[in-house]
N, C-alpha and C positions, 0 to 999 in steps of 0.2 A: 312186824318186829318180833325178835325173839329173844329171853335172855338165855344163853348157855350158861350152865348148869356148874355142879358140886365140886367138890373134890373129885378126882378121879380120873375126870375128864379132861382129854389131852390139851382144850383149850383154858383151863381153869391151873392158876399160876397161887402161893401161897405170901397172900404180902402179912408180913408183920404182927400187924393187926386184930384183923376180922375175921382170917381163915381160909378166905379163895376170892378171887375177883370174880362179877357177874360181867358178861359179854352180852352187848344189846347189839343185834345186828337188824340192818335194812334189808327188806327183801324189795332189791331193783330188780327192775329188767338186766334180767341175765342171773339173775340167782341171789346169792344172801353178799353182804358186807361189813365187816365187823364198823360200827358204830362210834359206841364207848362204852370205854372198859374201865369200872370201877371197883371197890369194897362193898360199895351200898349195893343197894336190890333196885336198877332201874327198871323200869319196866309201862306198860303202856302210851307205848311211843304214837301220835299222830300228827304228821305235818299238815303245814299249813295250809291252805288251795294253793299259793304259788310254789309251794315245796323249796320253801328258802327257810321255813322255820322248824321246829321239833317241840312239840309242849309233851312232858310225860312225867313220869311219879316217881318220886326218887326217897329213900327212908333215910339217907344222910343227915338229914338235921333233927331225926331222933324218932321222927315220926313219918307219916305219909304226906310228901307234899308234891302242889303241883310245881312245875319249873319251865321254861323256855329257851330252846338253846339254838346255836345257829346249826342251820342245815345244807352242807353235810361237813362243815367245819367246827367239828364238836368245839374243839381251841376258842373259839371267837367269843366266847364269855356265856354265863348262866343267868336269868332273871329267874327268881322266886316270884311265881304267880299268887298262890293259895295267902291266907292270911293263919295265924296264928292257931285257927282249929284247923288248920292242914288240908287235906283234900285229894282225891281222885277222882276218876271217870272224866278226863278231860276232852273235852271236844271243840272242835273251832268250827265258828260260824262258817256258812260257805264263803264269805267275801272278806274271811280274815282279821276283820273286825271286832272282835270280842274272842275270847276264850270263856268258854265255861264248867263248869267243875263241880262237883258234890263235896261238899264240907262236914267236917267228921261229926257235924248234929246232924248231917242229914239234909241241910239247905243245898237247895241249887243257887249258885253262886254265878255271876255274870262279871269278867272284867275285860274294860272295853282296851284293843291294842290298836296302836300306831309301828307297823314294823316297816324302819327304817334300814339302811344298807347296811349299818353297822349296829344296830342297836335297836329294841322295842323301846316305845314309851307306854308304858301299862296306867292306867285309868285308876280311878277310886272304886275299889269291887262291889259290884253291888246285889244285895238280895234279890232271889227274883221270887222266889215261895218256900214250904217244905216239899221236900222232895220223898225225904222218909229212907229207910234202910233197902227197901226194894228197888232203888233206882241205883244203887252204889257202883254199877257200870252196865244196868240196861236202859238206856234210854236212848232218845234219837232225835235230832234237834231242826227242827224245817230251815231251809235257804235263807229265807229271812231273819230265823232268829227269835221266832215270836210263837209259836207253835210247838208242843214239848210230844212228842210219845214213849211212855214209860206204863210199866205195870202197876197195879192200885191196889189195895183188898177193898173191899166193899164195907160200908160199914156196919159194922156187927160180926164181920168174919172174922173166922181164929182159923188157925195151923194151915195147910198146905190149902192152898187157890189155883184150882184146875185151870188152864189154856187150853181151848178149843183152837183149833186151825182147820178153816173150810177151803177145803181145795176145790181150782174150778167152781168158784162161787158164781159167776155171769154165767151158768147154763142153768144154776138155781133158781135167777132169777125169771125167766126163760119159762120156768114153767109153769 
């Protein structure tokens, strides 16, 4: 997904308001799609494993929050996922079941869905730990659901936290 852009550009229209609409579009099979088209700032779109859903971040209600919409009939209504400290980096489990989120302390954040033909039914959100300001959209969540990988500082560490990546690590070990 991508949001098309500023003033200027031939897809950005002048409503009323806020100054330009943001264009989220799907990149299918076969090239891109325009989505939906708002005032607010949509942005980090991820469907669901059956790709009947769209959970992504929307600044509409003043701040960052997460939301739910049907996929690909933007029309078929919005659920507000996040709770009141708002939220991004949304990800869904692999079997659709939960959506998960980072919340503006910082919390990784778990709410369990039921998506229905017409409608989710969204759960009681629940804690899952700190997650901290480095995971605000690196992190990466196992099949199951139960397994998190994200970046950490060590403790005692200040300012920049080098990453190593070892390429061809199995002939390393080989030796």
């Amino acid at each position: 997904m991508r949001p098309e852009g500023p003033p200027g550009n031939e897809d950005s229209q002048r409503p009323p308001r806020l100054g330009f609409t943001r264009r989220f579009e799907a990149k299918l099979r076969g090239g891109h799609r325009p989505y939906l088209q708002t005032e607010f700032k949509e942005r980090a779109g991820h469907l669901s494993p059956d790709e009947r859903w769209m959970a992504h971040v929307s600044d509409e209600a003043g701040g960052d929050a997460v939301y739910i919409r049907p996929f690909p009939n933007v029309n078929g209504g919005k659920w507000r996922v996040s709770g009141g400290a708002g939220g991004g980096a949304s990800r869904w489990r692999a079997d659709g079941k939960e959506i998960l989120y980072v919340d503006g302390s910082g919390q990784l954040i778990a709410v369990p869905v039921k998506l229905g033909d017409q409608s989710p039914a969204l759960g009681v959100p629940q804690v899952l730990f700190q997650a901290g300001s480095l995971t605000r959209t690196l992190y990466a969540v196992s099949r199951d659901g139960t397994r998190f990988l994200m970046p950490a500082r060590s403790e005692g560490s200040e300012g920049e936290v080098p990453l190593t990546v070892v390429l061809n690590w199995p002939t390393r070990l080989r030796k």
